[in-house]
mmCIF file of the C-alpha atoms, coordinates in Angstrom:
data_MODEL
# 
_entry.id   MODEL 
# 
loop_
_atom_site.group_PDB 
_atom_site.id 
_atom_site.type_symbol 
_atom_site.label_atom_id 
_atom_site.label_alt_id 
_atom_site.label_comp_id 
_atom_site.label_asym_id 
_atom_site.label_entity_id 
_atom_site.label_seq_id 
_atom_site.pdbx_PDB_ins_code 
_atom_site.Cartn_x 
_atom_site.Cartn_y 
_atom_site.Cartn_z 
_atom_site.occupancy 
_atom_site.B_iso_or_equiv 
_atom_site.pdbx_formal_charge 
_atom_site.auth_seq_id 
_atom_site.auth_comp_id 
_atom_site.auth_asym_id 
_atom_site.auth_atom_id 
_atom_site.pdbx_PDB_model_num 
ATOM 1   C CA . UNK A 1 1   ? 56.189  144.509 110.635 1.00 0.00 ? 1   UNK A CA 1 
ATOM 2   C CA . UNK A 1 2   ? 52.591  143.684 111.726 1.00 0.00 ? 2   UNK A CA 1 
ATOM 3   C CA . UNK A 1 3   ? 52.759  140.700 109.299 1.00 0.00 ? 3   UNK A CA 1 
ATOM 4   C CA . UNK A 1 4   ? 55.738  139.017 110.246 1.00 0.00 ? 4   UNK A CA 1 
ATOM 5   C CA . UNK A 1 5   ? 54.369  139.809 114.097 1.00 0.00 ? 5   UNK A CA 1 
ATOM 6   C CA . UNK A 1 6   ? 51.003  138.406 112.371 1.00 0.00 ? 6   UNK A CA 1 
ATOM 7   C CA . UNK A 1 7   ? 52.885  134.918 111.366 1.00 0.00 ? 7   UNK A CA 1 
ATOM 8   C CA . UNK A 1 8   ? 55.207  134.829 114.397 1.00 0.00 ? 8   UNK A CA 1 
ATOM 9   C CA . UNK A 1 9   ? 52.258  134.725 117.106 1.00 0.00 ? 9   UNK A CA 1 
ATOM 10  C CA . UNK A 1 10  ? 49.634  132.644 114.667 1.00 0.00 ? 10  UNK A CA 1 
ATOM 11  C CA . UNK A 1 11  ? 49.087  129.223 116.470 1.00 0.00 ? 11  UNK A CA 1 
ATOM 12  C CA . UNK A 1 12  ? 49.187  127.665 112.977 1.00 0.00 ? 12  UNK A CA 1 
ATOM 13  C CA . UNK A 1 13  ? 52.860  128.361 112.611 1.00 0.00 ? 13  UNK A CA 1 
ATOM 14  C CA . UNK A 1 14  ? 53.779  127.642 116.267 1.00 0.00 ? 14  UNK A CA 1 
ATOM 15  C CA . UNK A 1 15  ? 55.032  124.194 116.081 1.00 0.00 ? 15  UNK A CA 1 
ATOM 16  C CA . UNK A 1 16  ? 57.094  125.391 112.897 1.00 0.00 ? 16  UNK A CA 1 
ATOM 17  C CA . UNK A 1 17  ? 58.546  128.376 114.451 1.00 0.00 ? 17  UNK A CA 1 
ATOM 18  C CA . UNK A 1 18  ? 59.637  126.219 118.066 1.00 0.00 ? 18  UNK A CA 1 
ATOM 19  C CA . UNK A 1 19  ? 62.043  124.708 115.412 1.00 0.00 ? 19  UNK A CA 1 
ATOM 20  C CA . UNK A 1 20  ? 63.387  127.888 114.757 1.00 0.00 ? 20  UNK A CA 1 
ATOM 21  C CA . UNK A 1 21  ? 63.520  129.518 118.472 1.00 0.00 ? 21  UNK A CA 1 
ATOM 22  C CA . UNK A 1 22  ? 65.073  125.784 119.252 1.00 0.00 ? 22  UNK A CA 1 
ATOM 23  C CA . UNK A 1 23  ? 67.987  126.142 116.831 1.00 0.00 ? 23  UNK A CA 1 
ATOM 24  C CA . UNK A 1 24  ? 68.338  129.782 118.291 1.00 0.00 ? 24  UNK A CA 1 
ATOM 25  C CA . UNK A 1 25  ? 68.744  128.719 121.921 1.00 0.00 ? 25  UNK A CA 1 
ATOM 26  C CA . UNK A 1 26  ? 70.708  125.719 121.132 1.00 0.00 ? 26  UNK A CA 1 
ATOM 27  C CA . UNK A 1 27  ? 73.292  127.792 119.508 1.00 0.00 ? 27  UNK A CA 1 
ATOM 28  C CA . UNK A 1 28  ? 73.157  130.684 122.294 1.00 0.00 ? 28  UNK A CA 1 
ATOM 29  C CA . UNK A 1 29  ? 73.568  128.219 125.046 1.00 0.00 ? 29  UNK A CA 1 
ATOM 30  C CA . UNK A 1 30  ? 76.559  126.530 123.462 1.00 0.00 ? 30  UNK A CA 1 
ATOM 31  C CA . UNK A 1 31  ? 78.307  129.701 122.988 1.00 0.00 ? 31  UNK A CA 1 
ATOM 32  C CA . UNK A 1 32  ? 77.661  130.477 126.566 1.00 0.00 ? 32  UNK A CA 1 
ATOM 33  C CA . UNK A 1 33  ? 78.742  126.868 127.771 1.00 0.00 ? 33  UNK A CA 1 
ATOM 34  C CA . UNK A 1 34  ? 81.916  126.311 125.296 1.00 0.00 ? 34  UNK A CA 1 
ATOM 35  C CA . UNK A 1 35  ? 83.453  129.401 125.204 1.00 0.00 ? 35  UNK A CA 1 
ATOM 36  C CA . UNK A 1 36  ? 84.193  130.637 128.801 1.00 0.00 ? 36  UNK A CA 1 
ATOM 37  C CA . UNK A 1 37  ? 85.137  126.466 129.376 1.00 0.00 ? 37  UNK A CA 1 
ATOM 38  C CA . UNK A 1 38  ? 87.478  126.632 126.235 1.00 0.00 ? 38  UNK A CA 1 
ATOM 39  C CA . UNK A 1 39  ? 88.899  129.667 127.258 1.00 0.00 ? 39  UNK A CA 1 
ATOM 40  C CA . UNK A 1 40  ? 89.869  128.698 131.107 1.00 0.00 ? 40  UNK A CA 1 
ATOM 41  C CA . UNK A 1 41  ? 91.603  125.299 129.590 1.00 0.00 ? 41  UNK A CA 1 
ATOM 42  C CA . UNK A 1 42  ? 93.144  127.379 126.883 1.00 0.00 ? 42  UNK A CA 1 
ATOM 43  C CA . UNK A 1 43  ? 94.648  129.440 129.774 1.00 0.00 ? 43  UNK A CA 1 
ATOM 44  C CA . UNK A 1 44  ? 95.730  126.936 131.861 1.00 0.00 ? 44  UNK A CA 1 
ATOM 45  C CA . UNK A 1 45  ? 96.993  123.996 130.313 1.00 0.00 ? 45  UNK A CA 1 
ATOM 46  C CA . UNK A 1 46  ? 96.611  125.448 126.393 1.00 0.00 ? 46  UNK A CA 1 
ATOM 47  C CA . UNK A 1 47  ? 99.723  124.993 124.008 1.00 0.00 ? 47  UNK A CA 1 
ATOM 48  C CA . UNK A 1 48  ? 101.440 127.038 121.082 1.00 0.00 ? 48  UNK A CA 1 
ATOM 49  C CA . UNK A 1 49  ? 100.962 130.838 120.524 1.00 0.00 ? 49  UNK A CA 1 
ATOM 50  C CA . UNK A 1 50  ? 98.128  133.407 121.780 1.00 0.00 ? 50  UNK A CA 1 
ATOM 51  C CA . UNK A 1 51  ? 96.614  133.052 117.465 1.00 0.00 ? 51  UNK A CA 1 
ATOM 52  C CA . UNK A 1 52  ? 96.616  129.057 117.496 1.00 0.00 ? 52  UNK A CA 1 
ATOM 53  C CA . UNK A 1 53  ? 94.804  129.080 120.941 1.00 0.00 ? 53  UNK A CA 1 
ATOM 54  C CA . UNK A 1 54  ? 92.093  131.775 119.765 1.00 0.00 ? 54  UNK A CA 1 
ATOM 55  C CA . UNK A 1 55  ? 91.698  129.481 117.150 1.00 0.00 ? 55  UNK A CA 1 
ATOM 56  C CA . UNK A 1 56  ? 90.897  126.839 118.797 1.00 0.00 ? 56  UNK A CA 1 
ATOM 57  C CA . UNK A 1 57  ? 88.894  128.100 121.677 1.00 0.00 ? 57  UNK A CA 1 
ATOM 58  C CA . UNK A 1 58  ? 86.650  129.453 118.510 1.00 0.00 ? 58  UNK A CA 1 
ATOM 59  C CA . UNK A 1 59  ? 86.638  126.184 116.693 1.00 0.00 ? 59  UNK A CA 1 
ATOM 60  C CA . UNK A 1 60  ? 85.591  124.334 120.250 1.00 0.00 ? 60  UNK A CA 1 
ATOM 61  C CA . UNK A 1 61  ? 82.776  127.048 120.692 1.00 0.00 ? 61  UNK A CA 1 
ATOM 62  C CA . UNK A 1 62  ? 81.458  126.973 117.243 1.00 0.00 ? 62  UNK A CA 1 
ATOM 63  C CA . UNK A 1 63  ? 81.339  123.056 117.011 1.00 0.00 ? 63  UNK A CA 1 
ATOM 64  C CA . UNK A 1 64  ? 79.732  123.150 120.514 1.00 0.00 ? 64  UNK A CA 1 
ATOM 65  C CA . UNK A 1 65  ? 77.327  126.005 119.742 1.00 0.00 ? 65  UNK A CA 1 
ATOM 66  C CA . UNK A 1 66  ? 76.068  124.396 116.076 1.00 0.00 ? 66  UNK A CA 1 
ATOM 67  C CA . UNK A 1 67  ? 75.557  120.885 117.119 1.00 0.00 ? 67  UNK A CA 1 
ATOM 68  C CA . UNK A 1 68  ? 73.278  121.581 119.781 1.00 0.00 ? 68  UNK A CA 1 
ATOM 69  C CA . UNK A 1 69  ? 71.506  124.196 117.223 1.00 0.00 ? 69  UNK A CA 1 
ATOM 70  C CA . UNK A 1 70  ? 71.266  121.302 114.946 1.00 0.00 ? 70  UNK A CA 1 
ATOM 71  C CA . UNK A 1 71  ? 70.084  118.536 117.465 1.00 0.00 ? 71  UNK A CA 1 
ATOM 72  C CA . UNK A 1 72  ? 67.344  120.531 118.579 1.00 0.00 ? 72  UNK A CA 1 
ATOM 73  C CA . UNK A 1 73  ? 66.264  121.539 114.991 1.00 0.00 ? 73  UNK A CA 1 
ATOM 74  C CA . UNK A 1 74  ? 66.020  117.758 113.972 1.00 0.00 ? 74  UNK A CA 1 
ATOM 75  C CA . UNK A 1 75  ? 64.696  116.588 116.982 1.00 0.00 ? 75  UNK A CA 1 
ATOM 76  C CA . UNK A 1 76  ? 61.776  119.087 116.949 1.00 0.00 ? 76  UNK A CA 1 
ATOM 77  C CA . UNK A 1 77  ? 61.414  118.492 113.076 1.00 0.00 ? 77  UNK A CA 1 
ATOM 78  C CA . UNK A 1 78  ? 61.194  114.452 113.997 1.00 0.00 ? 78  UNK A CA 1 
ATOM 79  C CA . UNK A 1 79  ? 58.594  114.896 116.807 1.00 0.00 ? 79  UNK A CA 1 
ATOM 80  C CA . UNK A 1 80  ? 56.672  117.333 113.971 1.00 0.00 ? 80  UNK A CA 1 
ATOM 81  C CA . UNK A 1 81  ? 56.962  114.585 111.525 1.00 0.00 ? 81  UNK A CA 1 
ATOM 82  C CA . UNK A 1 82  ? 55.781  111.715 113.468 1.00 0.00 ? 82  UNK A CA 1 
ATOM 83  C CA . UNK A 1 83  ? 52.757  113.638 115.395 1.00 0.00 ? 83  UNK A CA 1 
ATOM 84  C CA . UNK A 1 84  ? 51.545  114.501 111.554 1.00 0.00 ? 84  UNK A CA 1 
ATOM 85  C CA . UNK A 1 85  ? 51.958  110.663 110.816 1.00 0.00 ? 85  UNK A CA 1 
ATOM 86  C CA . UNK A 1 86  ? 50.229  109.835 113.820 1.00 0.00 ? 86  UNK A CA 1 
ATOM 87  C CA . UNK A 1 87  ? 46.887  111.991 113.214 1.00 0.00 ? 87  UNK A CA 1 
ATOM 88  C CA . UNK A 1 88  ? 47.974  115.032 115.246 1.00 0.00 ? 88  UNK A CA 1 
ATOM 89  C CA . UNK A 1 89  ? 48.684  112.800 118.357 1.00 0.00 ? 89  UNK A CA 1 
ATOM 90  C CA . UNK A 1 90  ? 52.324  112.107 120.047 1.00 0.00 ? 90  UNK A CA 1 
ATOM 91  C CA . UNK A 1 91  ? 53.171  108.723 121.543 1.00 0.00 ? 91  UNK A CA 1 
ATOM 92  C CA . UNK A 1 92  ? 55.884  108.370 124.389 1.00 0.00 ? 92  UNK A CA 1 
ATOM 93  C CA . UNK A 1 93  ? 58.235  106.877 121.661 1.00 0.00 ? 93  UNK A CA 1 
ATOM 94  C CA . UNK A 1 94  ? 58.064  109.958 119.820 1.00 0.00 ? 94  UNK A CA 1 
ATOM 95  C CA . UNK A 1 95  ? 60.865  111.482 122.195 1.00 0.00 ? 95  UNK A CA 1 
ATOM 96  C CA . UNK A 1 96  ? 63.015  108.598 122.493 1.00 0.00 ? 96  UNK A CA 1 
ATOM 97  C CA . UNK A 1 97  ? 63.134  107.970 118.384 1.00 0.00 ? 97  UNK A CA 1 
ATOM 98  C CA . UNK A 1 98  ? 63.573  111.824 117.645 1.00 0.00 ? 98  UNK A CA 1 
ATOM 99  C CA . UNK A 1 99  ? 66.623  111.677 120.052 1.00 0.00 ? 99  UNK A CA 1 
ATOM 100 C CA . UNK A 1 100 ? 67.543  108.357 118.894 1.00 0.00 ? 100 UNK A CA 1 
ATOM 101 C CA . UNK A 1 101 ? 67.821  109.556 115.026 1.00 0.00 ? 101 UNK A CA 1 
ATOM 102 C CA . UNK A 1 102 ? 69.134  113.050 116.094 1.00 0.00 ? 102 UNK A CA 1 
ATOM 103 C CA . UNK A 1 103 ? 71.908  111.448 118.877 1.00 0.00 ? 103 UNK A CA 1 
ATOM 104 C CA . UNK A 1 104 ? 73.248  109.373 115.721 1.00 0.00 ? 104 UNK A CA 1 
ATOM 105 C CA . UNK A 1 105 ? 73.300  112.454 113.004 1.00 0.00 ? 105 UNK A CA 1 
ATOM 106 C CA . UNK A 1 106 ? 75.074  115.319 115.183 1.00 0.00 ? 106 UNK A CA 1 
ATOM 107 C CA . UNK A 1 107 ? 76.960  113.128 117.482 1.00 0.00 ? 107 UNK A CA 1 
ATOM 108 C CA . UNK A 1 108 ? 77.630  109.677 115.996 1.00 0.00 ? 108 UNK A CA 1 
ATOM 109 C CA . UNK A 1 109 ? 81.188  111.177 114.674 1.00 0.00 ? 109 UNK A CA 1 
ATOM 110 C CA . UNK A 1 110 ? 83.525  110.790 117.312 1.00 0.00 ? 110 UNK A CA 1 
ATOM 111 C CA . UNK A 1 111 ? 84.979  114.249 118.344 1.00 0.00 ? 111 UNK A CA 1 
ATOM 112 C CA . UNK A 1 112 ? 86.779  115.808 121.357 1.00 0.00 ? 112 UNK A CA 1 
ATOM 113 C CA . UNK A 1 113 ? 83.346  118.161 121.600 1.00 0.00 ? 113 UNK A CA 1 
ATOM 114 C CA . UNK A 1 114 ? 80.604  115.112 120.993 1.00 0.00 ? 114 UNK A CA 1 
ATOM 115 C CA . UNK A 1 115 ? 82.441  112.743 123.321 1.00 0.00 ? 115 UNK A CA 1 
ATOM 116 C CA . UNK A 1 116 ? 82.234  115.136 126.267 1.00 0.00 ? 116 UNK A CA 1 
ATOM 117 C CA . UNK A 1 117 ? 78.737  115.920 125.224 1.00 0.00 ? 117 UNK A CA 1 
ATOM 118 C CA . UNK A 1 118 ? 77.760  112.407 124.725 1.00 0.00 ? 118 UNK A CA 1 
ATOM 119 C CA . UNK A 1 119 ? 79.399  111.379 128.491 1.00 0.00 ? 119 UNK A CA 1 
ATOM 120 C CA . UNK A 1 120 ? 77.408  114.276 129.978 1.00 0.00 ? 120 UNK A CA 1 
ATOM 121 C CA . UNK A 1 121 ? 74.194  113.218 128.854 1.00 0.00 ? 121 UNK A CA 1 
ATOM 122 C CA . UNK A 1 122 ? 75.198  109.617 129.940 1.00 0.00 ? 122 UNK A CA 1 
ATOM 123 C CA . UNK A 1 123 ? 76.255  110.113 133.127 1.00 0.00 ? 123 UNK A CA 1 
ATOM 124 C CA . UNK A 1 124 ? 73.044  111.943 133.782 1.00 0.00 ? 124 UNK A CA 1 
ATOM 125 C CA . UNK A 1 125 ? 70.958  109.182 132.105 1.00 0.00 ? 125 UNK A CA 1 
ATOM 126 C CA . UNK A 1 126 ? 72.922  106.842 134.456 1.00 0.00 ? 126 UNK A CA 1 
ATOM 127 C CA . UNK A 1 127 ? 72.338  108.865 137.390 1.00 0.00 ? 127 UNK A CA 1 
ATOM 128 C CA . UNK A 1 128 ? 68.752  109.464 136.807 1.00 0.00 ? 128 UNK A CA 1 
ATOM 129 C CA . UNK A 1 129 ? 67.932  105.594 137.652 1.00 0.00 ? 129 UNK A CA 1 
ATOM 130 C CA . UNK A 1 130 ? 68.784  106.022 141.357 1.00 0.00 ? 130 UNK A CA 1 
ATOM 131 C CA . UNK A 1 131 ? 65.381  107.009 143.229 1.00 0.00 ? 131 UNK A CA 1 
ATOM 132 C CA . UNK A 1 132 ? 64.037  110.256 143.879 1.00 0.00 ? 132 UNK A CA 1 
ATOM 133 C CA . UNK A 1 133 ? 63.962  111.798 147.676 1.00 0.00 ? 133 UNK A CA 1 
ATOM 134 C CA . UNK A 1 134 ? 60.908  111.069 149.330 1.00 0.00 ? 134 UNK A CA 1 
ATOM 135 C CA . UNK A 1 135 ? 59.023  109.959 146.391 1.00 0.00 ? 135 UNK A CA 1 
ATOM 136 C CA . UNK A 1 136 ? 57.959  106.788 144.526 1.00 0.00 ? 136 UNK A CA 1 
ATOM 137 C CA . UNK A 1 137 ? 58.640  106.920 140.689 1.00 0.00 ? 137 UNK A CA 1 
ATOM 138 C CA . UNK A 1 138 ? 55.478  106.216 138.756 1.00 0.00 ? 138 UNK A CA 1 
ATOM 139 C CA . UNK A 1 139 ? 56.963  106.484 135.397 1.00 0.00 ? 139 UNK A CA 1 
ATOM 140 C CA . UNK A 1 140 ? 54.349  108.847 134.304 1.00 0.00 ? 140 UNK A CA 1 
ATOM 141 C CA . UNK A 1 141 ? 56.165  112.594 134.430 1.00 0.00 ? 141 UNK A CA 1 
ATOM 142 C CA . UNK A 1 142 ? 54.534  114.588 131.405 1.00 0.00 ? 142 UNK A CA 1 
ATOM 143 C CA . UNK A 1 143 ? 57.352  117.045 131.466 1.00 0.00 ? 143 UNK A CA 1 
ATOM 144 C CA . UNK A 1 144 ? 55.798  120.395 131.596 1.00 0.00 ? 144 UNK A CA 1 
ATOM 145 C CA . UNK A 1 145 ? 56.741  123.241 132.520 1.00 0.00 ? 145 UNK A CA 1 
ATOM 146 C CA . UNK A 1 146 ? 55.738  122.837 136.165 1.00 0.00 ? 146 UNK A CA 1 
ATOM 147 C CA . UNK A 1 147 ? 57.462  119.653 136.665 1.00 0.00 ? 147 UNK A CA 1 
ATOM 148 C CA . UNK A 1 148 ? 60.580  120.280 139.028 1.00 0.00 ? 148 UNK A CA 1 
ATOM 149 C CA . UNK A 1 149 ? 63.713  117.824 139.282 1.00 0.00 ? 149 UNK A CA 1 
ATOM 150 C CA . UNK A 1 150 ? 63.543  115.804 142.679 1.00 0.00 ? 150 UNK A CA 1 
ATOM 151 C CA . UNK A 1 151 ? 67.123  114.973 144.445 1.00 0.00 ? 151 UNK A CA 1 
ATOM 152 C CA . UNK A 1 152 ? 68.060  111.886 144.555 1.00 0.00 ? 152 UNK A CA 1 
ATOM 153 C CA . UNK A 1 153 ? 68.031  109.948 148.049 1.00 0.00 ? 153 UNK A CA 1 
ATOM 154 C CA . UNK A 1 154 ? 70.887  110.933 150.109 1.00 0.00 ? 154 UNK A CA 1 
ATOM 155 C CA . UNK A 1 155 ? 71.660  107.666 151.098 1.00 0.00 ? 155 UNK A CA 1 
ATOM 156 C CA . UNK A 1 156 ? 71.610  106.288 147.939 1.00 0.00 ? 156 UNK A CA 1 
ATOM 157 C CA . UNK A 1 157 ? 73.650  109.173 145.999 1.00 0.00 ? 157 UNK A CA 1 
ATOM 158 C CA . UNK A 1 158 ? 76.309  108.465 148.365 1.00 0.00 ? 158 UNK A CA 1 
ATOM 159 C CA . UNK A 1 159 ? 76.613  104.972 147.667 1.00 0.00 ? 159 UNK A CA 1 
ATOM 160 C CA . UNK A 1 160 ? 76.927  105.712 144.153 1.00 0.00 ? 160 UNK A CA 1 
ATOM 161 C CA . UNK A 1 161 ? 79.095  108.484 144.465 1.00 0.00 ? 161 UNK A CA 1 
ATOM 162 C CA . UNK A 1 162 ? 81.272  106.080 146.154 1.00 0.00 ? 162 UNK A CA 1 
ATOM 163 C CA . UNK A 1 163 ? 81.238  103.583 143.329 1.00 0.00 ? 163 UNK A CA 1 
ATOM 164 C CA . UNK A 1 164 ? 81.482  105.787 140.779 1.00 0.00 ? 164 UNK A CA 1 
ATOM 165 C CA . UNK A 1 165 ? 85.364  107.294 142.131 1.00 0.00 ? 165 UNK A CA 1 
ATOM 166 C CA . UNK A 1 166 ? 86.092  103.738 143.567 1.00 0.00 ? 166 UNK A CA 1 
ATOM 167 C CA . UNK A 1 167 ? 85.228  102.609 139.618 1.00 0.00 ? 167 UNK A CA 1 
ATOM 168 C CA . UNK A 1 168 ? 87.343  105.432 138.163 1.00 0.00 ? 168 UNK A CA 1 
ATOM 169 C CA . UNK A 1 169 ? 90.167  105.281 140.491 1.00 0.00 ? 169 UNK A CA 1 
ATOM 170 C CA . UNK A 1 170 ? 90.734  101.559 139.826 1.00 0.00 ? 170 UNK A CA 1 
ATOM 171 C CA . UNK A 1 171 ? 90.146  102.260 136.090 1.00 0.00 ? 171 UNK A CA 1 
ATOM 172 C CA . UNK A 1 172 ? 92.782  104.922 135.931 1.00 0.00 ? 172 UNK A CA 1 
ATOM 173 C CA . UNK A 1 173 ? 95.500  102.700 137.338 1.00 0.00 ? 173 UNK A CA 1 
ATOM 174 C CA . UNK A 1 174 ? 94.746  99.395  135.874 1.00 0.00 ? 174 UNK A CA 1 
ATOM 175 C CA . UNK A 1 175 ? 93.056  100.871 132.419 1.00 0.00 ? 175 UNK A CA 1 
ATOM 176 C CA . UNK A 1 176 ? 93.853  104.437 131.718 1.00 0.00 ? 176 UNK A CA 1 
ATOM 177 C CA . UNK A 1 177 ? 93.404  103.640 127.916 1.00 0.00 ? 177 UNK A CA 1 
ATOM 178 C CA . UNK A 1 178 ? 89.230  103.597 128.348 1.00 0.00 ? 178 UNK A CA 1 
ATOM 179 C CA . UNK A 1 179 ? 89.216  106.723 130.564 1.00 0.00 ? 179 UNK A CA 1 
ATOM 180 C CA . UNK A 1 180 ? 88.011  109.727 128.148 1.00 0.00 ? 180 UNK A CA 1 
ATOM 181 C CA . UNK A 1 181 ? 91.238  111.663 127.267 1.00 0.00 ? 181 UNK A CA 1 
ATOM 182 C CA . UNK A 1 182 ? 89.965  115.282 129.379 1.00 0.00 ? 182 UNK A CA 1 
ATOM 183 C CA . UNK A 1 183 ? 89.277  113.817 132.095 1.00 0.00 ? 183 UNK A CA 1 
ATOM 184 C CA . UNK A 1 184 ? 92.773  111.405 131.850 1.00 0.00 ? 184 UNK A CA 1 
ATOM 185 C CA . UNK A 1 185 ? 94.598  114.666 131.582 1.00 0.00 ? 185 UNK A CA 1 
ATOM 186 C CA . UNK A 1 186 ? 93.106  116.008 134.795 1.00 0.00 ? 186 UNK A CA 1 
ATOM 187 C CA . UNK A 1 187 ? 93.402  112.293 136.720 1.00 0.00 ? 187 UNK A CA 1 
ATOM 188 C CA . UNK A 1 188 ? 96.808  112.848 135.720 1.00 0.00 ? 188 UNK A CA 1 
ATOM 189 C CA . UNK A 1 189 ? 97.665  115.960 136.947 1.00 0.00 ? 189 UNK A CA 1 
ATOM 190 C CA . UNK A 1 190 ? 96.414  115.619 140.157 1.00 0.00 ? 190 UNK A CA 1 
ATOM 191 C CA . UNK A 1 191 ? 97.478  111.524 140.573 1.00 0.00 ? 191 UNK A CA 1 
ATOM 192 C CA . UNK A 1 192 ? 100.702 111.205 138.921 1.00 0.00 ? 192 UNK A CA 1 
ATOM 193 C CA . UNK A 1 193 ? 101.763 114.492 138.506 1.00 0.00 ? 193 UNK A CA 1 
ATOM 194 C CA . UNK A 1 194 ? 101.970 114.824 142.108 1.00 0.00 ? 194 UNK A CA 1 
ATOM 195 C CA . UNK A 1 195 ? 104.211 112.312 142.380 1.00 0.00 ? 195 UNK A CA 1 
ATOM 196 C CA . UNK A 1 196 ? 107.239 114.026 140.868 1.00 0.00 ? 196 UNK A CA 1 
ATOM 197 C CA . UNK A 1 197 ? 109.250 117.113 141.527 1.00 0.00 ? 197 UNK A CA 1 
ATOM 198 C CA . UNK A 1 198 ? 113.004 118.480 141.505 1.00 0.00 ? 198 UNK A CA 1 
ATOM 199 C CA . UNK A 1 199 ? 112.885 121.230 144.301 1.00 0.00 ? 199 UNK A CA 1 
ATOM 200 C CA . UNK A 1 200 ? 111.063 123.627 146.282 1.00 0.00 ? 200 UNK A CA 1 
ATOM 201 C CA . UNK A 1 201 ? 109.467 125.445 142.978 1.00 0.00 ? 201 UNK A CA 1 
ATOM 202 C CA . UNK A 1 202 ? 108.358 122.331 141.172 1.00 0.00 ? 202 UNK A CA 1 
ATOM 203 C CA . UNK A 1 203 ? 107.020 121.188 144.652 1.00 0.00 ? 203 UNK A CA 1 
ATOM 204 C CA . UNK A 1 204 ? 104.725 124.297 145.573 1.00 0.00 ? 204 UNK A CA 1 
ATOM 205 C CA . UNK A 1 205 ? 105.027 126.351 142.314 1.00 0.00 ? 205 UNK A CA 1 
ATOM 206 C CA . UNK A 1 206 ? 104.880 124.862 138.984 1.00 0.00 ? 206 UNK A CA 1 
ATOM 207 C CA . UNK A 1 207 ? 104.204 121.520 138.152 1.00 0.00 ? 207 UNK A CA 1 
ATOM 208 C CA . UNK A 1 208 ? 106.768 120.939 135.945 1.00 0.00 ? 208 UNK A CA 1 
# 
């Protein structure tokens, strides 16, 4: 034991190791996001038999849980790899290209899981370009462990909250065929399933 604690807490292995620990919290925290989410939408609006739903709320959690594990464990290797190359020094491409290659490998299929990953990452990218409360952006955050997000401006956010739901509204009337198909099923329920009923249950009990 006081070898492996030897190895685990040697500075020579650390930058190996944070590939390891990264693979382990990329798989814990996609168990803990995936599986309560698959198993509220497998309750409410989940299909076929108690066994096929178990199933599938496993399958959802598992794909969740080992792509992150993987992303992390290539990105880290790729920002590993290209400080070596670089004499021991990392460049502000490093990130980007690690991401870049890793994005491509673990989410370049298109699945169910990746394409609700992949618009969560987006929307934040998106949303990340309107300006900061109260501050000036200097393009120079080293991303440490003391750096703390900033809010976006209130007056701003609200214009683009505003676009954004003016934007999705329009495209879920005129182009529901781009809309991504969880988020469709949800416009749908509350938009057009609203719409319809037969009597007093179907208005104020079940949908249907």
């Amino acid at each position: 034991m006081s070898t492996i604690r030897h190895i685990v807490t040697d500075p020579r292995f650390h930058d190996y190791l944070a590939i390891v620990k990264g693979a382990r919290n990329g798989l814990v925290y996609g168990v803990k996001i995936r599986f309560p989410h698959a198993l509220l939408m497998s309750i409410l609006f989940g299909r076929g038999d108690w066994k096929s739903r178990a199933r599938q709320i496993f399958l959802a959690t598992k794909q969740h849980a080992l792509n992150l594990a993987g992303f992390v464990s290539i990105y880290k290797t790729l920002l590993l790899l290209q400080k070596r190359l670089n004499g021991g020094k990392e460049r502000k491409s490093d990130t980007f290209f690690a991401g870049l290659i890793g994005g491509y490998i673990i989410f370049g299929d298109r699945t169910a899981i990746n394409e609700q990953i992949v618009l969560y990452v987006s929307s934040r990218v998106l949303a990340s370009f309107i300006p900061r409360a109260g501050t000036t952006s200097t393009g120079t955050s080293s991303g440490d462990s003391q750096l703390k997000p900033i809010p976006p401006d209130a007056r701003l956010f609200s214009l683009f909250a505003a676009v954004s739901w003016g934007a999705v509204m329009w495209l879920f009337k005129h182009r529901g065929e781009s809309i991504q198909p969880g988020m469709f099923s949800s416009m749908r329920y509350l938009y057009r399933d609203s719409e319809q009923w037969s009597s007093l249950r179907t208005l104020l009990w079940d949908n249907k």
